[in-house]
Backbone bond lengths (Angstrom), bond angles and torsions (degrees), N, CA, C in turn:
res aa  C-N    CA-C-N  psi(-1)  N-CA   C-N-CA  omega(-1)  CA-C   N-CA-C  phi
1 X - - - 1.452 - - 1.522 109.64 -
2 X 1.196 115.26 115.59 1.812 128.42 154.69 1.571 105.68 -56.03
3 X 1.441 116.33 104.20 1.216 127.74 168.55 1.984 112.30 -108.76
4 X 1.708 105.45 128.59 0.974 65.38 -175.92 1.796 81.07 -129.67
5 X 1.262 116.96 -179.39 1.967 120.31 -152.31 1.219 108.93 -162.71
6 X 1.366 129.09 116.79 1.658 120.41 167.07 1.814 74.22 -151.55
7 X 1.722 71.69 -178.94 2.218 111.72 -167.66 1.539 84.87 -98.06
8 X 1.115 109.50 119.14 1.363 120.54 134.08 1.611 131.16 -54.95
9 X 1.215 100.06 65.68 1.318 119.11 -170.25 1.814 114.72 164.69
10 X 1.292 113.67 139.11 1.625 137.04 -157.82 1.484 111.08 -71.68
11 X 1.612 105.14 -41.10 1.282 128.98 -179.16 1.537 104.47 -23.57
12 X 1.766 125.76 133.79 1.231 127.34 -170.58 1.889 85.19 -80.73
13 X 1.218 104.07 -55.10 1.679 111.52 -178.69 1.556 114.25 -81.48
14 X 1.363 106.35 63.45 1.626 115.89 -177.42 1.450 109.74 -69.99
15 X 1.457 122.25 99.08 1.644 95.89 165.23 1.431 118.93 -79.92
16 X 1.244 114.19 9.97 1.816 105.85 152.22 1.090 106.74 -78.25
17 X 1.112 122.45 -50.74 1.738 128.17 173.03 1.500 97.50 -27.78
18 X 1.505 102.95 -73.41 1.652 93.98 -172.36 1.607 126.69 -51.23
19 X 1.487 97.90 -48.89 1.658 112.73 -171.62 1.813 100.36 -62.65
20 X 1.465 140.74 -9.22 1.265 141.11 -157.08 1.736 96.19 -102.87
21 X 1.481 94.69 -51.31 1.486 112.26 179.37 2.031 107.21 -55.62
22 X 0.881 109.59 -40.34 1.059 139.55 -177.14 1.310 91.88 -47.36
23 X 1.606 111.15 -103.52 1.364 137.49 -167.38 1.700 89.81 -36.75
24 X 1.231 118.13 -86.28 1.633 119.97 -178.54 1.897 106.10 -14.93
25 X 1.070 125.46 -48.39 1.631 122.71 -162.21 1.607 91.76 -71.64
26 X 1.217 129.10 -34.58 1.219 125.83 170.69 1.483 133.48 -57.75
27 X 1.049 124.46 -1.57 1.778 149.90 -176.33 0.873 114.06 -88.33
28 X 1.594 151.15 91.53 1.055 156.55 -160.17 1.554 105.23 -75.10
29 X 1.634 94.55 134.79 1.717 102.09 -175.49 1.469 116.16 44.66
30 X 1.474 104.60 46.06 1.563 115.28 167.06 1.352 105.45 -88.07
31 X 1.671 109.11 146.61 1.484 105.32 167.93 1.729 83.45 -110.85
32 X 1.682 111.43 114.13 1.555 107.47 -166.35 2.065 96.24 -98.71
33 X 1.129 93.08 125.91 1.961 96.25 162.33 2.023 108.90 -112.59
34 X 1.071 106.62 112.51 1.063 114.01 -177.46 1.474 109.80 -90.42
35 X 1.274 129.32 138.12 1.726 127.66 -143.98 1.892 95.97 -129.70
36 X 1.045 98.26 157.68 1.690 87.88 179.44 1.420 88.71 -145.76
37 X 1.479 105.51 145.09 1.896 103.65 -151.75 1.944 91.18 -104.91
38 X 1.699 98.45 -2.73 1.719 93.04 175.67 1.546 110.62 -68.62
39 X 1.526 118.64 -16.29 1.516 130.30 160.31 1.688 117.69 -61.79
40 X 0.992 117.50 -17.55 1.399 132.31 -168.96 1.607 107.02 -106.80
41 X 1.158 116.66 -30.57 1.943 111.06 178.15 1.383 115.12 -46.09
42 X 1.551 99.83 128.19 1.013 148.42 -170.79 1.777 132.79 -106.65
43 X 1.485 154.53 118.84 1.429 137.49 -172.64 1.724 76.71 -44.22
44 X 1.682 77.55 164.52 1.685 97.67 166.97 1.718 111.44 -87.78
45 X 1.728 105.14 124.76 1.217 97.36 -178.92 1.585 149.79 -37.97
46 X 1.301 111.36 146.03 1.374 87.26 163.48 1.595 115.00 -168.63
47 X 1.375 154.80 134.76 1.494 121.76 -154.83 1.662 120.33 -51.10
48 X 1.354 109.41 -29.10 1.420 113.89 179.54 1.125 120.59 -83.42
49 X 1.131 114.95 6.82 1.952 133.58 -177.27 2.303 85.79 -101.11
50 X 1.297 107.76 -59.74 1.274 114.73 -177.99 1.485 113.55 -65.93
51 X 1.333 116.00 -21.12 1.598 112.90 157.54 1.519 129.10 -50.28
52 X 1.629 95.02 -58.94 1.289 104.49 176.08 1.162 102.80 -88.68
53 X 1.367 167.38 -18.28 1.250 152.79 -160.37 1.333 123.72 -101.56
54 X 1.567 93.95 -28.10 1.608 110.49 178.85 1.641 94.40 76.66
55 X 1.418 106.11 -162.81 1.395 124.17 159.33 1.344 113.27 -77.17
56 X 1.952 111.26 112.99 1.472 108.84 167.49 1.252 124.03 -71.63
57 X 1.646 120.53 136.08 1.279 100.93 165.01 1.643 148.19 -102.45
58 X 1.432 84.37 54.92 1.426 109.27 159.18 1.569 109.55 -102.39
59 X 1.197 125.26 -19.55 1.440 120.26 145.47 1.490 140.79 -59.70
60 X 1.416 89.92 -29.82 1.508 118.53 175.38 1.573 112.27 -54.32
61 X 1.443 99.79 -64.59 1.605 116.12 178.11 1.191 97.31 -50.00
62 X 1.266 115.24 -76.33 1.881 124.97 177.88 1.623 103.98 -3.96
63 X 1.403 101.65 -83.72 1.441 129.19 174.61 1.686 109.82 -12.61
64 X 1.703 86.96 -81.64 1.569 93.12 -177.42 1.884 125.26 -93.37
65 X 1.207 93.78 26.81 1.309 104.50 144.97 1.372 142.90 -78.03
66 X 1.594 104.50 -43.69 1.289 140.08 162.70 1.691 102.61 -62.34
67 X 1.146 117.33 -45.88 1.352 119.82 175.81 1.479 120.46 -61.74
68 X 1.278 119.27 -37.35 1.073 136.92 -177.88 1.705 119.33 -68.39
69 X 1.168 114.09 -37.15 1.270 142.29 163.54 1.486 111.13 -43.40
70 X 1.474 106.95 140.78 1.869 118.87 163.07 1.387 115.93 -72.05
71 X 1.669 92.66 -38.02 1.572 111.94 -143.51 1.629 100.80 -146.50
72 X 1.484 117.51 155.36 1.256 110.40 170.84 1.632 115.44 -144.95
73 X 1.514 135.37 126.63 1.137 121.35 172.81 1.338 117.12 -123.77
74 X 1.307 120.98 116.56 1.435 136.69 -165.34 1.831 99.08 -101.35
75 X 1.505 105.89 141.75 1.337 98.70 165.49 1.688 93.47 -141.81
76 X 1.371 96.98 135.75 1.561 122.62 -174.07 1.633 105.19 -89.68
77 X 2.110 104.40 120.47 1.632 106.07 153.45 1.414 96.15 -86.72
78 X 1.305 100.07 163.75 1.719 118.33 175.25 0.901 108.22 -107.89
79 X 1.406 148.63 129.91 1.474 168.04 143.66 1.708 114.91 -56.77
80 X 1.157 132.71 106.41 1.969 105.71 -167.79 1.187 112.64 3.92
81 X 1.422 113.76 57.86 1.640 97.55 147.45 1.626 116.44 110.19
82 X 1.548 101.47 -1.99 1.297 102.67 -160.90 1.937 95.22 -155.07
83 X 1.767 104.84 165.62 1.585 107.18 160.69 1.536 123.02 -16.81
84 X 1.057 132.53 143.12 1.754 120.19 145.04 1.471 122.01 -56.36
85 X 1.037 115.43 150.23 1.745 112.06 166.30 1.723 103.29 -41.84
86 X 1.096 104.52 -75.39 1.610 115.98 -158.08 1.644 101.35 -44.13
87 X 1.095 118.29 -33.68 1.850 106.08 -167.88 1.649 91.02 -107.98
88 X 1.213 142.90 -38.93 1.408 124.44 153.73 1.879 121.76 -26.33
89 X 1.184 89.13 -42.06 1.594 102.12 -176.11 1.566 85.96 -63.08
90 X 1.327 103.09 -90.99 1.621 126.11 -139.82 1.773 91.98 -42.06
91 X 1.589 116.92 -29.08 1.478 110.46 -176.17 1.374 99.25 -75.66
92 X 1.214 142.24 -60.83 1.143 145.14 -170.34 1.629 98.53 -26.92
93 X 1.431 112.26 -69.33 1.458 122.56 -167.77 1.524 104.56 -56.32
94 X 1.188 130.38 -22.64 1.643 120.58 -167.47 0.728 95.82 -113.06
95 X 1.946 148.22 -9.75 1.063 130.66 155.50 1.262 116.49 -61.28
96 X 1.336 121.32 1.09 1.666 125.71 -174.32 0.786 120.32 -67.67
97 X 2.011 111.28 -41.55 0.902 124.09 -140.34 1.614 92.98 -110.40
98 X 1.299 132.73 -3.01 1.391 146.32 -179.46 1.659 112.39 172.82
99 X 1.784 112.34 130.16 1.333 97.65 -169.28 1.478 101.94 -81.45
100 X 1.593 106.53 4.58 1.472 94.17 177.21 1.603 125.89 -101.51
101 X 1.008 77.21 78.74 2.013 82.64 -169.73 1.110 137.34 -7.77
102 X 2.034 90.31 -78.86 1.052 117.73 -160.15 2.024 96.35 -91.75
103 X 1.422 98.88 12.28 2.024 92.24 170.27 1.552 107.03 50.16
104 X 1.347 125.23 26.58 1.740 112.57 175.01 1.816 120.78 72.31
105 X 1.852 105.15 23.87 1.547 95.26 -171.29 1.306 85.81 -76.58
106 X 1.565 95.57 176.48 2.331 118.05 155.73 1.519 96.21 -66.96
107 X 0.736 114.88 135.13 1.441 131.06 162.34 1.608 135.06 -128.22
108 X 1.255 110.94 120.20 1.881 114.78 176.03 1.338 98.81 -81.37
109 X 1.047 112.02 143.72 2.348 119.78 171.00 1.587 75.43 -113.83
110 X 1.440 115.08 136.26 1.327 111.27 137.82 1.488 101.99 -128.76
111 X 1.586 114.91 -166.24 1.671 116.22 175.46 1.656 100.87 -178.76
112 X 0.730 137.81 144.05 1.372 156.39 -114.16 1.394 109.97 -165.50
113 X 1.409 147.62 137.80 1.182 122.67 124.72 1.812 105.29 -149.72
114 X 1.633 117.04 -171.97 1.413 103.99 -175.51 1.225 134.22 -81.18
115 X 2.128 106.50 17.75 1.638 121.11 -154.74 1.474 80.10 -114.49
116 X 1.784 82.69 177.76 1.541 98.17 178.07 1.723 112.53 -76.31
117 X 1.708 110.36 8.59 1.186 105.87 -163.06 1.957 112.88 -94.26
118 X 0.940 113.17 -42.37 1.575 138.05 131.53 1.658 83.36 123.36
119 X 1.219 130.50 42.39 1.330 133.04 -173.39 1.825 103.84 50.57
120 X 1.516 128.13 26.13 1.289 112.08 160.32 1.576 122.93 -41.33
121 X 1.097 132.22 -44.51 1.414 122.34 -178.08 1.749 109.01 -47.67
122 X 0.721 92.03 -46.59 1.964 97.56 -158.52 2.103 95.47 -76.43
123 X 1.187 77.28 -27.88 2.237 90.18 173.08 1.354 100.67 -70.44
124 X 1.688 111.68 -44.14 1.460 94.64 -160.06 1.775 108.78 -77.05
125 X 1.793 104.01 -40.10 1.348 99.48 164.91 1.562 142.45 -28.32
126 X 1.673 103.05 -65.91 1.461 131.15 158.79 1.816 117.46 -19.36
127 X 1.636 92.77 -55.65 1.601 108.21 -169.81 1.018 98.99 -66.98
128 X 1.768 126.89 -66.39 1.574 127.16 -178.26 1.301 106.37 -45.80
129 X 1.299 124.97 -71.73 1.614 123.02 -167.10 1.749 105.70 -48.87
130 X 0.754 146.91 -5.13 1.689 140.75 -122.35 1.816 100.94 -114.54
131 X 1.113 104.82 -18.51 1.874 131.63 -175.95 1.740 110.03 -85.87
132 X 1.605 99.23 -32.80 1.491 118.32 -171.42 1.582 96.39 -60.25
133 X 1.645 101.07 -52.57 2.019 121.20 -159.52 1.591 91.80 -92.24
134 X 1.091 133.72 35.25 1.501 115.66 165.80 1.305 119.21 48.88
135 X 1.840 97.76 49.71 1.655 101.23 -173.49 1.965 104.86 -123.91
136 X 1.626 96.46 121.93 1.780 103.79 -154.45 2.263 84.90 -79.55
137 X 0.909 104.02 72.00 1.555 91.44 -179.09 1.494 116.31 -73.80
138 X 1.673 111.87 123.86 1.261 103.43 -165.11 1.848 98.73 -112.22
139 X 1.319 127.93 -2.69 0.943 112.77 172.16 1.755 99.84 -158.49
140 X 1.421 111.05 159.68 1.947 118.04 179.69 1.357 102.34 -123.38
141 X 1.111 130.01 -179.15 1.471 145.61 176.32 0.986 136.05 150.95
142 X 1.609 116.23 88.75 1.719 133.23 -167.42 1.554 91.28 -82.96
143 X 1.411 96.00 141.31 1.432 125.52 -155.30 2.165 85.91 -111.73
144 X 1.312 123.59 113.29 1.729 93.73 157.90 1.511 97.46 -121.39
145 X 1.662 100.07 -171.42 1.431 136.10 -164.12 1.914 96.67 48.72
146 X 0.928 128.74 88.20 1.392 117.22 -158.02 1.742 116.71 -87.23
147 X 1.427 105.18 -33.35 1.498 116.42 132.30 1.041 146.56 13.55
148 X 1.260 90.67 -88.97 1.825 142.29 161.04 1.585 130.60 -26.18
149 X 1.471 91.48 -58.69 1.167 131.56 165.16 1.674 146.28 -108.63
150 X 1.378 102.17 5.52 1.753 96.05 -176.88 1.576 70.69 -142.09
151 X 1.527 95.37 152.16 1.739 119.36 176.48 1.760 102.61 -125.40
152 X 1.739 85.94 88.53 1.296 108.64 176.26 1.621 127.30 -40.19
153 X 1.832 116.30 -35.26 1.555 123.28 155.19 1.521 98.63 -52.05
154 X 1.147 163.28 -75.42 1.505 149.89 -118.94 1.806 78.50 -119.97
155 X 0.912 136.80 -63.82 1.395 126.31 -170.02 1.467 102.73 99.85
156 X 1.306 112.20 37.65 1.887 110.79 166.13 1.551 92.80 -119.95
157 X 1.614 92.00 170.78 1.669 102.42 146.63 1.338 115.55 -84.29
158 X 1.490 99.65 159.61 1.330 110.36 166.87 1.368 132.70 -118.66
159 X 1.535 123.06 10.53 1.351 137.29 -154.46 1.500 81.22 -110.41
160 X 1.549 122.18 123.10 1.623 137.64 -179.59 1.169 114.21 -46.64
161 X 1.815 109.43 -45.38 1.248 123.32 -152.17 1.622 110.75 -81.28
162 X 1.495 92.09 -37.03 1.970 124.96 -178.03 1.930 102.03 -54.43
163 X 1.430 96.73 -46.32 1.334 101.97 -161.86 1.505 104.99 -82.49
164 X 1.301 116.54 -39.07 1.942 119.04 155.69 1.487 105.46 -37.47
165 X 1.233 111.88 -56.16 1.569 97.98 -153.86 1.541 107.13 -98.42
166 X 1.371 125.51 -13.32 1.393 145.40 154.54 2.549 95.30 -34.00
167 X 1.609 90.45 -76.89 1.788 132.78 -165.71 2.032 76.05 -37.41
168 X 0.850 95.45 -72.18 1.968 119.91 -173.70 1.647 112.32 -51.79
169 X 1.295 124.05 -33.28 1.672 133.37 142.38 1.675 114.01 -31.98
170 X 1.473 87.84 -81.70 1.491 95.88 -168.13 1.382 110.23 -65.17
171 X 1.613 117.69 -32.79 1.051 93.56 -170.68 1.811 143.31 -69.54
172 X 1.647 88.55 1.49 1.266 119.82 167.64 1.518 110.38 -48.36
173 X 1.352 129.02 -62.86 1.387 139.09 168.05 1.513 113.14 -26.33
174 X 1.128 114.99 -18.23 1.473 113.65 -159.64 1.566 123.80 -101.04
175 X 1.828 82.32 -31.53 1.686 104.20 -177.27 1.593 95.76 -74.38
């Protein structure tokens, strides 16, 4: 299986980055490519940006990267409450290029953050919207106090319960 996984979010020190990377190593007989969307920046959209710009192809790649893929696991930072700029953008632009994004892969949403809230808002968004972009989501799982729970030296979690229901995510990808 072509798995492919990045943070929805720019952050050089993403702990979605980490927690995405994460979940992905867990996928049995994954060939995992982990994507970093600071490769993907883009002007900030706008139709008159898409007038003159046409379709970038740094969206392009975007695009058929995602295309290229079996499988996909995204993990969402939250911004007050909502997308980041940077992956709001970069979607905006590849929705240009097809409203179906994500092309019908399996998909994990997770989202993470260092509150007790675990970025659910921006998870719960993601999940609803996720049907719109041709996204087959077979499992979610907001991660909180993130801290708390993942031991950033080894780069796992460590919360028993996190890592059951983390194991039970991915293993969705498989069926």
């Amino acid at each position: 299986m072509k798995l492919i996984t990045f943070a929805a979010s720019n952050s050089r020190n993403s702990i979605n980055k980490q927690l995405a990377t994460y979940a992905a190593s867990l996928v049995d007989n994954a060939q995992v490519e982990v994507l970093d969307i600071n490769d993907y920046e883009l002007p900030i959209f706008s139709e008159d940006r898409e007038k003159e710009l046409g379709k970038p192809e740094l969206a392009q790649q975007f695009y058929n990267k995602l295309g290229a893929a079996d499988a996909i696991i995204i993990s969402f930072a939250e911004h007050n409450g909502s997308y980041t700029a940077a992956y709001k953008n970069l979607f905006d632009w590849t929705s240009r290029i097809d409203m179906k994004v994500f092309q019908n892969k399996p998909m994990v949403l997770l989202a993470t953050s260092p509150g007790p809230g675990g970025a659910n808002t921006v998870l719960t968004q993601a999940v609803n919207s996720a049907p719109y972009f041709a996204a087959d989501v077979k499992a979610s799982l907001s991660i909180a106090s993130f801290y708390e729970n993942f031991d950033a030296e080894k780069q796992v979690l460590t919360n028993p319960e996190l890592i059951d229901k983390l194991q039970s995510a991915v293993a969705t990808l498989s069926n």
